[in-house]
N, C-alpha and C positions, 0 to 999 in steps of 0.2 A: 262682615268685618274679619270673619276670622283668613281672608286670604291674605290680610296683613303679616298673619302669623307665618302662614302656609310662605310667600313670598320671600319675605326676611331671613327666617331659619330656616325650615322644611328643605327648601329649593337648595338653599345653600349647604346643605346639610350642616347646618350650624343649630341645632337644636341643644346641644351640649347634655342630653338628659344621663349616660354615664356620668361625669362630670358631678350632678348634684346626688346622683345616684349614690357614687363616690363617699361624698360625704356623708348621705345618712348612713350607709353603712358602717363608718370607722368611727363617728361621733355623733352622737343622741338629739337627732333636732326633731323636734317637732312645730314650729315654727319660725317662718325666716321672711325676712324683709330685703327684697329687693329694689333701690334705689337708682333710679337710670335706667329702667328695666324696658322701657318701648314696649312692645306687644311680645316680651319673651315670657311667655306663659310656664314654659315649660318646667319650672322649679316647683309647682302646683301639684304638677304629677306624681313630685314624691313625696311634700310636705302638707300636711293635712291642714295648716295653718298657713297662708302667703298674704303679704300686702307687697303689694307694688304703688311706686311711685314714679310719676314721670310729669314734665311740662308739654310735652306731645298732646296737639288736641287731639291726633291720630288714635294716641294707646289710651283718653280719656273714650272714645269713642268706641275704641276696640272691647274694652272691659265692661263696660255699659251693656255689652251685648248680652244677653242671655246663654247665646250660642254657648262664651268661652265654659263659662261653669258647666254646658253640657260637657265639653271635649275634654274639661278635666275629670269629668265623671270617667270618661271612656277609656281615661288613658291615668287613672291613680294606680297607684300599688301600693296602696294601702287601705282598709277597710272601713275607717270614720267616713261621714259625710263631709267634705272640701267644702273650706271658709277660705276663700278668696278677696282681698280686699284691694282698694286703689284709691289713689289720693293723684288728684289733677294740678300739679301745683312744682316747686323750685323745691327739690328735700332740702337744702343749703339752708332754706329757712323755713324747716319745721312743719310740721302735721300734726294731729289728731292722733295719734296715739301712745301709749302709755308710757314710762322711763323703763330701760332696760325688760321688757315684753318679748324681743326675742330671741333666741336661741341660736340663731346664725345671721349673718349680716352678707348680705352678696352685693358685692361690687366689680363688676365687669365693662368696662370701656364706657366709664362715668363720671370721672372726675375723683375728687376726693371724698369719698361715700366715707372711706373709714375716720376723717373729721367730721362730717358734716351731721353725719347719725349714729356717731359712737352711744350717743345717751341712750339708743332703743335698745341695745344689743345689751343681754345682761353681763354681768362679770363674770367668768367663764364661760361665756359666749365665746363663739366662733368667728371669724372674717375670712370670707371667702374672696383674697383678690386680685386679680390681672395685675399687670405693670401697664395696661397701654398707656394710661394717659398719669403713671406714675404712683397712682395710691399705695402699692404694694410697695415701694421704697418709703411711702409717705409712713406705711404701718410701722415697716421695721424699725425709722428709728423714733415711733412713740413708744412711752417709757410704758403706757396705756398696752400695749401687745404684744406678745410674746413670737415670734415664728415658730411652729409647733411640724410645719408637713410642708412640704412642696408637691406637686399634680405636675404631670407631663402627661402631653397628648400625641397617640399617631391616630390619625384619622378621629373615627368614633371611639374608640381605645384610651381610656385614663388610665393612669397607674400614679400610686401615690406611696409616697415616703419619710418618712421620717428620720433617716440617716443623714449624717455632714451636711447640717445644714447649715455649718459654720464656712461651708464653701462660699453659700450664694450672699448678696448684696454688698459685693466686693468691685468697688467702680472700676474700667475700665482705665479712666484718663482719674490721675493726680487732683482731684476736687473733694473738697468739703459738702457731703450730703447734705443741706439742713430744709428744715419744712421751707424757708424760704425760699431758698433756690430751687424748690420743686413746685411751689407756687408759681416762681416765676417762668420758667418754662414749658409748665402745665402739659408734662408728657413724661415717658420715662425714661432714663439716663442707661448706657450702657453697661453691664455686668459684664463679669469674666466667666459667669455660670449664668442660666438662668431657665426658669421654668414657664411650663404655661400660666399655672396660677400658682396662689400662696394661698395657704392656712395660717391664719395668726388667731391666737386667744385671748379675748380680753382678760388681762389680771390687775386691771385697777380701774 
């Protein structure tokens, strides 16, 4: 199974592991729930605690493997034994694990992760999220999270920030943001700025 992994990211060089690198370095995770995650293993390798969620019988199939917990062994940078977990199932409605548990919340080309499992994520938690399919304007304007850093990428290369970030979620065309209207189009709307991902912190 793990050519799953190997095909999707690896090949594409889309493994993103700067990226979550990124964050444990600037802010204190030790564990993080990825929601929409497919067979993206790679958040494992920095965080000694990961639960993935997906409706793919693909990535139920993938994580079932033994294999993956080897190739996180192979590839941690960090010292604890890797607690990897998966829930086979819709996160929109819910799983098996505890209220506010973890530490960062990653949502990357999944919908609106940052409603749908804000309850795992504790309060000064983190959210780690794309704009593709909008969640990252969905954060900005809940009152629920703060924008704290913007991430830009060249290539394999993150760099992160936390200056003028009163620049970015500034619409392009004359419209009213509101959750509904990003519901309804279930993708993200154009900026006059805009980065690869967003850092937002939960403070309510």
């Amino acid at each position: 199974m793990l050519d799953l992994y190997q095909k999707h990211f690896v090949d594409k060089q889309d493994e993103r592991l700067g990226l979550f690198a990124l964050m444990a370095e600037h802010y204190p995770t030790h564990s993080a729930l990825y929601a929409g995650s497919f067979t993206h293993v790679t958040p494992a390798f920095v965080f000694p605690n990961t639960c993935f969620v997906d409706m793919d019988k693909r990535a139920a199939r993938f994580f079932a493997d033994p294999a993956v917990l080897d190739l996180v062994r192979d590839h941690k940078t960090y010292t604890e034994e890797p607690v990897v977990h998966f829930h086979h199932g819709d996160y929109a409605k819910g799983f098996e694990e505890d209220e506010e548990a973890f530490d960062l919340l990653i949502s990357q080309y999944a919908g609106f992760v940052s409603q749908g499992c804000k309850g795992y994520l504790k309060r000064d938690g983190y959210l780690l999220a794309n704009n593709s399919h909008g969640d990252a304007g969905m954060a900005f304007i809940d009152p629920d999270y703060q924008l704290v850093a913007v991430i830009n990428r060249r290539g394999e290369k993150f760099s992160l920030s936390e200056k003028d970030l009163d620049a970015y979620f500034i619409p392009k065309k004359d419209i009213e943001i509101t959750r509904e209207y990003l519901e309804s189009i279930g993708r993200g709307v154009g900026y006059t700025k805009s980065a690869f991902s967003y850092v937002f912190k939960r403070v309510a």
